[in-house]
Backbone as numpy.savetxt, mean C-alpha at the origin, in Angstrom:
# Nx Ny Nz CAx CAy CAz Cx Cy Cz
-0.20 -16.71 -17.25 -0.98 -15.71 -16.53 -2.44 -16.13 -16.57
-2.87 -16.08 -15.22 -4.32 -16.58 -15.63 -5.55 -16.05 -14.66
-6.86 -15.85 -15.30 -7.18 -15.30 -14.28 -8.25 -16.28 -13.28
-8.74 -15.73 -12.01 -9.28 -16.65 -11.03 -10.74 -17.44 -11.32
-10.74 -18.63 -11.01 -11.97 -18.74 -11.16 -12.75 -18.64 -9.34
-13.30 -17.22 -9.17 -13.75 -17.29 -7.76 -15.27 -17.64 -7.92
-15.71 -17.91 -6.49 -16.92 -17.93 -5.95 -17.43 -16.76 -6.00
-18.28 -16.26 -6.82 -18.98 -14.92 -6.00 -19.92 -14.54 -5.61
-20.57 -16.81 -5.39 -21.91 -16.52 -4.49 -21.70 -16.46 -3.19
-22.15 -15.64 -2.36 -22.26 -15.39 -1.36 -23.55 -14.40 -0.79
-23.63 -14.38 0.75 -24.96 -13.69 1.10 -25.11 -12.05 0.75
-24.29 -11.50 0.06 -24.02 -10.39 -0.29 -24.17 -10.01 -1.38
-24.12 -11.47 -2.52 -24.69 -10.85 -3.77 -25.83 -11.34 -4.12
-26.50 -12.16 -3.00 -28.03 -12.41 -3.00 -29.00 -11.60 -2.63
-27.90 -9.99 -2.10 -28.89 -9.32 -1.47 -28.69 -8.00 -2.77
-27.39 -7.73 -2.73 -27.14 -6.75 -4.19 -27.01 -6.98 -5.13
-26.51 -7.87 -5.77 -26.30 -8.46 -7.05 -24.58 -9.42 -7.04
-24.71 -9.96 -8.45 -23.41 -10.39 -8.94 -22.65 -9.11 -9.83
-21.29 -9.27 -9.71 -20.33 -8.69 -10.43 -20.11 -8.94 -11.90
-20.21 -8.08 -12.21 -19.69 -7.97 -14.04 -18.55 -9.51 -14.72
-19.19 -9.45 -15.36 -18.20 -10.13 -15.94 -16.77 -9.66 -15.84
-16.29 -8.54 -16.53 -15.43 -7.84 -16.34 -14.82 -7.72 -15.33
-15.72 -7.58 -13.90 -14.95 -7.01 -12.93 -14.28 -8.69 -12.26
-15.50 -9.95 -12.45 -14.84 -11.54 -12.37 -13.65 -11.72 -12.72
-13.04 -11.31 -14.23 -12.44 -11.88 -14.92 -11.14 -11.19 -14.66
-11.20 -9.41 -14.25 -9.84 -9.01 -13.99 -8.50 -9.47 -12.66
-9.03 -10.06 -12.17 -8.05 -10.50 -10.80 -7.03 -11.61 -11.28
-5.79 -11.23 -11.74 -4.69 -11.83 -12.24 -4.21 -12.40 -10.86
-3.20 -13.84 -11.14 -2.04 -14.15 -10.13 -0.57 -13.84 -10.29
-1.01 -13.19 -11.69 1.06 -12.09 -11.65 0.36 -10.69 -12.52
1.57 -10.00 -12.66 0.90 -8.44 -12.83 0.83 -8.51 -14.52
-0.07 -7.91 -14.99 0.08 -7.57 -16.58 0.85 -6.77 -16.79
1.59 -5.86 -18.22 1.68 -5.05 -18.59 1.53 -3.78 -17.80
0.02 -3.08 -18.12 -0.38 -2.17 -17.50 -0.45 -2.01 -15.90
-0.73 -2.97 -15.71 -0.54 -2.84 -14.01 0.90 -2.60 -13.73
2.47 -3.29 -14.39 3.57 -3.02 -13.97 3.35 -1.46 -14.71
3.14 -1.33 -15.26 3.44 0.48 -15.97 2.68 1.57 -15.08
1.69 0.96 -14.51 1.28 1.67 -13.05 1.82 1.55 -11.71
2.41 0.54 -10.99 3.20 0.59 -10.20 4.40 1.55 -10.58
5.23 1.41 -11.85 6.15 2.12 -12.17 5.78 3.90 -11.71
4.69 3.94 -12.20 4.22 5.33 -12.46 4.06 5.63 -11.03
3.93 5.03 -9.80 2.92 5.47 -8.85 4.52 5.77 -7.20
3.91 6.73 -7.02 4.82 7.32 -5.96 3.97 7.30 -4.67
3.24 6.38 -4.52 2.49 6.35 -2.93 1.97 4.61 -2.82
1.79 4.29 -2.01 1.25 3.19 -1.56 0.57 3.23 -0.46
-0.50 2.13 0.04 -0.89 2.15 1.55 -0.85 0.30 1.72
-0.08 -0.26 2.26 -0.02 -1.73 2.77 -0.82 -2.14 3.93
-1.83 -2.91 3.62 -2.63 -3.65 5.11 -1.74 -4.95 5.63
-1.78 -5.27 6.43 -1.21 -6.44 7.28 -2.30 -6.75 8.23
-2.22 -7.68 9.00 -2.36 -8.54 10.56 -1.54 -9.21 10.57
-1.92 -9.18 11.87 -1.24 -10.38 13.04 -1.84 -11.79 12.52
-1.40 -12.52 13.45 -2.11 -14.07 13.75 -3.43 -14.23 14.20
-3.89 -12.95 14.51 -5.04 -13.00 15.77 -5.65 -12.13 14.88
-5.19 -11.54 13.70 -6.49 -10.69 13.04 -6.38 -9.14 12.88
-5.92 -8.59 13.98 -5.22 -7.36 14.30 -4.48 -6.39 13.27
-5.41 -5.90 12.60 -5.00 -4.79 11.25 -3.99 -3.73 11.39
-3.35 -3.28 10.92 -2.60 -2.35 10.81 -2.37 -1.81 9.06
-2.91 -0.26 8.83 -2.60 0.07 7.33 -1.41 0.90 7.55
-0.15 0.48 6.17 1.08 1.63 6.73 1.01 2.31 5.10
1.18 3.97 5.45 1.49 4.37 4.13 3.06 4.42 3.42
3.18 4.50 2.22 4.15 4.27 1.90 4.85 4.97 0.59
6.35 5.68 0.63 6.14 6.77 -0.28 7.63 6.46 -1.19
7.88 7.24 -1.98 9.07 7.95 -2.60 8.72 8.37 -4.09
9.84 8.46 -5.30 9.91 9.07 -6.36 8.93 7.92 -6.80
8.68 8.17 -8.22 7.82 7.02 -9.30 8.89 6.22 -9.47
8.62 4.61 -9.16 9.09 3.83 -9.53 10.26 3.28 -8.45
9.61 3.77 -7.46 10.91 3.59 -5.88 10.01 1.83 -5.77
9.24 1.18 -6.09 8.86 0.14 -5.74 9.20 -0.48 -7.21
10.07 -1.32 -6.96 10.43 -1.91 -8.10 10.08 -3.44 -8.82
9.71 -3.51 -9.80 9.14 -4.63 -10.44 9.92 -5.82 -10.70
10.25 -6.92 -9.98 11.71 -7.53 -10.22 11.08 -8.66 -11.46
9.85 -9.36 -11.60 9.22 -9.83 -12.63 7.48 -10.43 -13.09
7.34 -10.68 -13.62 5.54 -10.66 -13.09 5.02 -11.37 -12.17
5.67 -11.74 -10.83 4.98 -12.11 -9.73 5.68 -11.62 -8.54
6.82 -10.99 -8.45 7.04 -10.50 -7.73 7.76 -8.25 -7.96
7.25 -8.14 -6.14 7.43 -6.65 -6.07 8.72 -6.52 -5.26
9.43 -5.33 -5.40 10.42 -5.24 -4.29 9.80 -3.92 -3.61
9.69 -3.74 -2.31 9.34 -2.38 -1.85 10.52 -2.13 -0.77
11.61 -0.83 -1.00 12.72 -0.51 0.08 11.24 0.16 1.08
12.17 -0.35 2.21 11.32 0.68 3.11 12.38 1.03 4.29
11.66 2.95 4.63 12.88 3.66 5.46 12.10 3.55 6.56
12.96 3.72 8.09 12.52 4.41 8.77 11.42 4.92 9.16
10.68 4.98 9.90 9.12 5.85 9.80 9.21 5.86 11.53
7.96 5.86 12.16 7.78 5.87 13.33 8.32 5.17 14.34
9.24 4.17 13.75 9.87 3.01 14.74 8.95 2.29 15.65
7.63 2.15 15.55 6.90 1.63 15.80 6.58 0.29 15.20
6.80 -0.03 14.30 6.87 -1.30 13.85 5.98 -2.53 13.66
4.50 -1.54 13.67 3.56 -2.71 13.65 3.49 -3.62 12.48
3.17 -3.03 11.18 3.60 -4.07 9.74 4.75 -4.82 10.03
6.16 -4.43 10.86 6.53 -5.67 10.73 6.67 -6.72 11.26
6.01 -6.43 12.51 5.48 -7.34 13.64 4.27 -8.47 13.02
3.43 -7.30 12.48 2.56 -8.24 11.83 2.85 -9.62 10.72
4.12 -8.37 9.64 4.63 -9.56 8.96 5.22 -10.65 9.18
5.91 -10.86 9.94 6.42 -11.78 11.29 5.08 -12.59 11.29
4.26 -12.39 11.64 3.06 -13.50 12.42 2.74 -14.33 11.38
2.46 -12.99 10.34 1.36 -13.24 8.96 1.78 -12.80 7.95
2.22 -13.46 6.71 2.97 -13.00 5.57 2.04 -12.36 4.70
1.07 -12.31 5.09 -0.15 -11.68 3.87 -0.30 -10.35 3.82
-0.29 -9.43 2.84 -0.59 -8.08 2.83 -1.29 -8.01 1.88
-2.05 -6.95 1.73 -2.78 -6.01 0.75 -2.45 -4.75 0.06
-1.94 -4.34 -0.43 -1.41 -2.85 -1.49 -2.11 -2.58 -2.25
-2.65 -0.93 -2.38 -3.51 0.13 -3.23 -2.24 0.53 -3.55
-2.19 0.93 -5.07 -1.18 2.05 -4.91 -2.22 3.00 -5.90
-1.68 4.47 -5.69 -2.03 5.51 -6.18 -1.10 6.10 -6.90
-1.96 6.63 -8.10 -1.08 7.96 -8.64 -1.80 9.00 -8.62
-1.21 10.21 -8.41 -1.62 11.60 -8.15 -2.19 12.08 -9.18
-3.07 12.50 -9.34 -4.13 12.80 -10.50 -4.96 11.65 -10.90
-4.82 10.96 -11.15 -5.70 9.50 -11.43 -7.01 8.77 -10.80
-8.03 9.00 -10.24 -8.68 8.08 -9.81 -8.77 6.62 -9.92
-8.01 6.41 -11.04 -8.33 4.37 -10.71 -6.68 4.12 -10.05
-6.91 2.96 -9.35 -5.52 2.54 -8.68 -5.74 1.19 -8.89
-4.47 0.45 -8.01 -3.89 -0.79 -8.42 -4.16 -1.51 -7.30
-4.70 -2.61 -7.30 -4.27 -3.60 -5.59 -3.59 -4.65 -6.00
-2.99 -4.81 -5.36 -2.25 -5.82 -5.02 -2.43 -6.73 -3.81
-2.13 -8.24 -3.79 -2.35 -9.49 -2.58 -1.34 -9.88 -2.84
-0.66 -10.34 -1.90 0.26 -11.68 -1.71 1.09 -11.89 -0.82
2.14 -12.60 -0.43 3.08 -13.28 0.48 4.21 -12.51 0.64
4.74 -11.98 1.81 6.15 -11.02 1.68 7.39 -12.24 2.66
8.22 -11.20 1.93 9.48 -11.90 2.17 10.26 -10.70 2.31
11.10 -10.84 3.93 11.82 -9.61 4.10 13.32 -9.61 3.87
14.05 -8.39 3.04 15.51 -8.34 2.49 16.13 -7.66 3.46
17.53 -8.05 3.89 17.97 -7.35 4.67 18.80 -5.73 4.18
19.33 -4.72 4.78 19.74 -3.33 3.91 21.19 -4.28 3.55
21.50 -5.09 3.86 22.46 -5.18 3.14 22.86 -5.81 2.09
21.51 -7.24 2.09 21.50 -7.45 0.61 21.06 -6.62 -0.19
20.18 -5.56 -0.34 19.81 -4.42 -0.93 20.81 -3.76 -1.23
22.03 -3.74 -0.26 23.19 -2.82 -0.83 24.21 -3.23 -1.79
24.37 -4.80 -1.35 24.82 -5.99 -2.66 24.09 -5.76 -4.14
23.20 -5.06 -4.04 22.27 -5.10 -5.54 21.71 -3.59 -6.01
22.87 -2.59 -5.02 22.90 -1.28 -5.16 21.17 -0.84 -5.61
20.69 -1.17 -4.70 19.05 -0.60 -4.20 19.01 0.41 -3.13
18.24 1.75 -3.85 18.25 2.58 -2.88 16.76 2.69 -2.87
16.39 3.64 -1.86 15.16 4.33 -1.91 15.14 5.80 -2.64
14.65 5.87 -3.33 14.34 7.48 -4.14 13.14 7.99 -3.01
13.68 9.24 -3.09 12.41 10.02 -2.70 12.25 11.46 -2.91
11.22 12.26 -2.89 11.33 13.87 -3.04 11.94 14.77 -2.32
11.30 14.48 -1.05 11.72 15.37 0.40 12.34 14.75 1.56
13.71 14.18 1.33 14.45 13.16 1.79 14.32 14.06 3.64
14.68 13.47 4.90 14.89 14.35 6.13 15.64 13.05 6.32
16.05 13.27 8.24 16.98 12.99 8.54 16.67 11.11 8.72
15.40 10.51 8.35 15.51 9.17 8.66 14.97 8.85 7.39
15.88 9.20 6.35 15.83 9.01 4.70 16.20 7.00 4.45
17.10 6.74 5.56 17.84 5.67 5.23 16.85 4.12 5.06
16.97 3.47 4.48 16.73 2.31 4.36 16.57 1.44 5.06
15.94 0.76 6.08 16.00 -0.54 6.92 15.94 -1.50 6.38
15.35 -2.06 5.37 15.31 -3.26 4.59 14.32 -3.00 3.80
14.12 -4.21 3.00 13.52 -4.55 1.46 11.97 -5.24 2.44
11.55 -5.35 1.43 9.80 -6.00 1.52 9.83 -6.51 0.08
9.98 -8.16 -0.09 9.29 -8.60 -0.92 8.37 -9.46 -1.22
7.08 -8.48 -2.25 5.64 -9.56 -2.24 5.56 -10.53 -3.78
5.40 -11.44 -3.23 4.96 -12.27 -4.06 3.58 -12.30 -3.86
3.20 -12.10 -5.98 2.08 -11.56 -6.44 1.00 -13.17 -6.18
-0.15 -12.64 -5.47 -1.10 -14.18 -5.62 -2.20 -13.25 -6.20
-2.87 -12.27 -6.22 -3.64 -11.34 -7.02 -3.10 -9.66 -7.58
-3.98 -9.34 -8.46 -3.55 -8.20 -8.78 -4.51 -7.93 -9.49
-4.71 -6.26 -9.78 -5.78 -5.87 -10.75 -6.04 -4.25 -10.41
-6.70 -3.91 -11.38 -7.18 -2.45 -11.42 -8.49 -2.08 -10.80
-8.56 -1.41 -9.93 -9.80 -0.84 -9.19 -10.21 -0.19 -10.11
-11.48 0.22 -9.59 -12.52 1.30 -10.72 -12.29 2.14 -9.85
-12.45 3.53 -10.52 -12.13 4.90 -10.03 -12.81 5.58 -9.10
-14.13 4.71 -8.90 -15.73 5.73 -8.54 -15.39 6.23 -7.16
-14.55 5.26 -6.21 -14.07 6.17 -4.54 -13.41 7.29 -4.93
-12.60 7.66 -5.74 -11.90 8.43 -5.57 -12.51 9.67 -6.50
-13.30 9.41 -7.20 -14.49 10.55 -7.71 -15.27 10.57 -7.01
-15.64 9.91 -6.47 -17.26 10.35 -5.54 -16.67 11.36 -4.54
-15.26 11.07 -3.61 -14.78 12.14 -3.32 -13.91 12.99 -3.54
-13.75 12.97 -4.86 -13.31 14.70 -5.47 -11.69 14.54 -5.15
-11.20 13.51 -4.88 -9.96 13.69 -4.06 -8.75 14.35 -4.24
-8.73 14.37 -5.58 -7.72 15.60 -6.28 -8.01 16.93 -6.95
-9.05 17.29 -6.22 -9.49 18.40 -6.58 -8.66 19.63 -6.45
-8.31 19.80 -7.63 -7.26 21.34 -7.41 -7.22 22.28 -6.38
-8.42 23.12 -6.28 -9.11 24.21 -5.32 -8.94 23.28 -3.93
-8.93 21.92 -3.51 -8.84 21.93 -2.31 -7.53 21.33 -1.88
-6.75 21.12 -2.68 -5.08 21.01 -2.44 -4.91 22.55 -2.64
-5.28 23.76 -3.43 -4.28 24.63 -2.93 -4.63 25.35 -1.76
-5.92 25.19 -1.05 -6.75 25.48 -0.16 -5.57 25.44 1.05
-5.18 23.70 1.02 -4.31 23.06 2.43 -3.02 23.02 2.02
-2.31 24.08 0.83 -1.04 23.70 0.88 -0.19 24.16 1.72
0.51 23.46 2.52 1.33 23.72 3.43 0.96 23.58 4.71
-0.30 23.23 4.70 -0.26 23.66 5.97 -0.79 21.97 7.08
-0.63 22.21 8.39 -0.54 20.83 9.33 -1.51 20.30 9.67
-2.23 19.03 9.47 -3.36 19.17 10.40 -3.36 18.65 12.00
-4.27 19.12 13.05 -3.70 18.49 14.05 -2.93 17.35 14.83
-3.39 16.59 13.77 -3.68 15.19 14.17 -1.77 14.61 14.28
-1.55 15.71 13.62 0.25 15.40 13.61 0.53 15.61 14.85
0.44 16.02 15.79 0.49 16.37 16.72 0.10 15.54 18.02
1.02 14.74 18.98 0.34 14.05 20.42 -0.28 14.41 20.88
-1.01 13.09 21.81 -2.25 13.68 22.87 -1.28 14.40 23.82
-2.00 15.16 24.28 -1.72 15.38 25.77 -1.25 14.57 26.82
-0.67 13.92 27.52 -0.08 13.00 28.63 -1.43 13.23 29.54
-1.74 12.20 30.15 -2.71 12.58 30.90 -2.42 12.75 32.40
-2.73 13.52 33.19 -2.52 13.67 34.35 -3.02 13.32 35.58
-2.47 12.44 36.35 -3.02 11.82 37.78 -3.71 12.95 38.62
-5.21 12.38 38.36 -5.97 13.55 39.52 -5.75 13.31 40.85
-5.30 14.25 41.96 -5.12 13.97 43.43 -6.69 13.58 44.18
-6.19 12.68 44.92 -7.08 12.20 45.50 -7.39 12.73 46.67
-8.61 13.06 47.06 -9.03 13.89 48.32 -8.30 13.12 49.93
């Protein structure tokens, strides 16, 4: 296990500064200890991808603690169900094997990132190795499409300060919105051909 030796001159820390020692030295190329005991722990994710051409796409990503499974210190398994059938992450993964993963745990301000190379499982080798997806609030497209697996090229612990600076688990404003929708769940409008005079 070892950690990186990066560059971290650049025009950005000529204008703000250099990074901590500390913060240099934490970026592993397989997961420690604590970082697998936080993935274990963590029931949310958000995965970045592109394309070939650059073209971002972030997908979120959910179930029980420990639905993303640790197969050994460089690699992750993530089942993934169903969602919008839209399919941009895996279009992207297709182009470009590279992703990015935060994962979160609920109450916690510091989280986990993750970098590296995916490799996609089909549901049926997943079913050869009796892999399911856990989740809380299973509905009707609960099922499995296949595996996502990343091979670890970084890893490490974020500092907490985004997620304190905005309050993000603030009791009073989760019970504020419990239950309830925000618009945005909701389609545009279709737009309608104005007649022409």
């Amino acid at each position: 296990m070892e950690s990186f030796e990066l560059n971290y001159e650049n025009r950005f820390t000529s204008s703000f500064g250099f990074p901590s020692e500390r913060a240099m030295t934490k970026v592993r190329d397989s997961l420690t200890e604590p970082i697998k005991e936080f993935i274990a722990e963590s029931p949310f994710l958000v995965m970045a991808t592109s394309d070939r051409s650059g073209n971002c796409d972030a997908s979120p990503k959910g179930g029980k603690p420990g639905f993303v499974r640790v197969l050994d210190d460089r690699r992750l398994l993530v089942p993934d169900v169903a969602g919008n059938k839209l399919f941009q992450s895996y279009q992207n993964m297709d182009e470009n094997p590279h992703v990015g993963i935060v994962f979160f745990i609920p109450g916690l301000n510091d989280v986990v990132r993750v970098n590296g190379r995916v490799a996609m499982v089909t549901r049926e080798e997943l079913d050869r190795h009796s892999v399911a997806h856990t989740m809380q609030n299973p509905d009707g497209d609960r099922g499995v499409q296949q595996g996502i697996v990343v091979e670890i090229e970084e890893s490490y612990g974020h500092c907490p300060r985004a997620l304190s600076y905005s309050d993000f688990w603030s009791l009073d404003e989760i019970e504020r919105r419990k239950g309830s929708a925000h618009p945005v769940r909701m389609p545009p409008a279709p737009s309608v051909p104005q007649p022409t005079a």
